[in-house]
C-alpha positions as CSV (number, residue, x, y, z in Angstrom):
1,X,-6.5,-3.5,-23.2
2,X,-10.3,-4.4,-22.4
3,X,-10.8,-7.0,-19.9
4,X,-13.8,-9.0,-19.5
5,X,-14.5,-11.0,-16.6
6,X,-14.7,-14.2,-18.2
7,X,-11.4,-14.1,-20.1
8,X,-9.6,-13.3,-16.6
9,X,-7.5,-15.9,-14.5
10,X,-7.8,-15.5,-10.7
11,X,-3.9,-14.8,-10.4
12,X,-4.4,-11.4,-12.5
13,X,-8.0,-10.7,-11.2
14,X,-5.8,-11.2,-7.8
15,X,-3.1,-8.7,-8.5
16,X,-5.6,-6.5,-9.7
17,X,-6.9,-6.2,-6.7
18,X,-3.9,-6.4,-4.3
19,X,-2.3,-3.5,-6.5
20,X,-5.5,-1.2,-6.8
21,X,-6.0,-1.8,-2.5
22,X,-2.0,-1.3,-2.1
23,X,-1.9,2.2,-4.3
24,X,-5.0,2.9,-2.7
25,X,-3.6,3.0,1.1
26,X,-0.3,4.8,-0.4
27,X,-1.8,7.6,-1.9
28,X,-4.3,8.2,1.2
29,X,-1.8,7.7,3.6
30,X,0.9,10.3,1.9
31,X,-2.5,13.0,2.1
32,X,-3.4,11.9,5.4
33,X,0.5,13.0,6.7
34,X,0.0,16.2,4.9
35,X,-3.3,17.0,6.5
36,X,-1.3,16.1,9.8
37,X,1.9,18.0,9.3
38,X,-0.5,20.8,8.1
39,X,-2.4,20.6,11.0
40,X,0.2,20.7,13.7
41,X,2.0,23.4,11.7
42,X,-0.5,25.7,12.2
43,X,-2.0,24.1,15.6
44,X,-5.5,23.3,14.5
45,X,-7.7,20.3,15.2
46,X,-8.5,17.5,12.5
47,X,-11.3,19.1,10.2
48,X,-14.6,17.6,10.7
49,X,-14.4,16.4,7.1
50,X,-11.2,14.8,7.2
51,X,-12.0,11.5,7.4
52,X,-15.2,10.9,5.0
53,X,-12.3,12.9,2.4
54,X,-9.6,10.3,3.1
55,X,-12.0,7.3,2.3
56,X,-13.4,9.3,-0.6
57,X,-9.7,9.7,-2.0
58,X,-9.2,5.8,-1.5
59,X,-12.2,4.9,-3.2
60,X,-10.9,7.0,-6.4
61,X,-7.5,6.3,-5.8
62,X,-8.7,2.8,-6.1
63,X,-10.5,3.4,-9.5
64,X,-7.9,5.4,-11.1
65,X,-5.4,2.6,-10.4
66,X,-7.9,-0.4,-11.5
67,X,-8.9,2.0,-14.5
68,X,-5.0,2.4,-15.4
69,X,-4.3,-1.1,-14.8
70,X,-7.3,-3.1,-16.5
71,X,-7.9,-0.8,-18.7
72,X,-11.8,-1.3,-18.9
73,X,-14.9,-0.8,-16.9
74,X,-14.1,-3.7,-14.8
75,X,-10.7,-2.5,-14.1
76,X,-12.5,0.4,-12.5
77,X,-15.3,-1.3,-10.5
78,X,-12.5,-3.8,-9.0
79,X,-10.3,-0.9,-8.5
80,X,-13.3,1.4,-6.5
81,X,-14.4,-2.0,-4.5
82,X,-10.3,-2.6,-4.0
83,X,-9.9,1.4,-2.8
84,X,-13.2,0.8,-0.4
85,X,-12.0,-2.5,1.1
86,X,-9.3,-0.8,2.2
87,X,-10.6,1.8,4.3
88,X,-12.9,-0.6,6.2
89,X,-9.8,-3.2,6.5
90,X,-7.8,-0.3,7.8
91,X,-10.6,1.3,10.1
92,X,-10.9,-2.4,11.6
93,X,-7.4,-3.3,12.3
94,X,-7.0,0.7,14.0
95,X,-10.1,-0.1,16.0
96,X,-8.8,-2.9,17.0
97,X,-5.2,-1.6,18.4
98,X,-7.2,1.0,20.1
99,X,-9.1,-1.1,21.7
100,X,-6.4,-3.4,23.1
101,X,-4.3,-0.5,24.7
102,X,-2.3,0.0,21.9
103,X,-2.9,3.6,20.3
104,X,-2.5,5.5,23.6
């Protein structure tokens, strides 16, 4: 199935999105526990590379899902942009508990 941009109502192009962001956070988050349950299991500290790995997994978790969904290049792009939205969104909104006391 080839989508192209033009032929694509904003309700689809919207759950297009929301799906590619919302497999996205799933499959970095289920990683992210492992890399902490990993961690504490053998009592080391978070690997200097753990978190440009986790937004790199997003951004092709993203694309793999968009690929998969809308079958076509575009699929992909708004899949990547969805998987990349997502790590800023969820870097802002953690920020932003920290900040008010919250993550303590």
């Amino acid at each position: 199935m080839n989508l192209l941009i033009e032929s694509i109502p904003w309700d689809r192009a919207l759950m297009l999105i929301s799906v590619c962001a919302l497999s996205a956070y799933a499959g970095t988050e289920v990683v992210r526990q492992l890399l902490m349950g990993w961690a504490a299991h053998t009592g080391t500290k978070k690997p200097w590379w753990r978190a440009a790995a986790l937004k790199s997994l997003s951004v092709v978790l993203g694309g793999v899902a968009g690929s998969v969904i809308g079958g076509s290049v575009f699929g992909l792009i708004v899949g990547v942009g969805s998987g990349g939205i997502t790590t800023s969104v969820v870097s802002a909104i953690k920020a932003r508990i920290k900040g008010a006391g919250g993550g303590q």
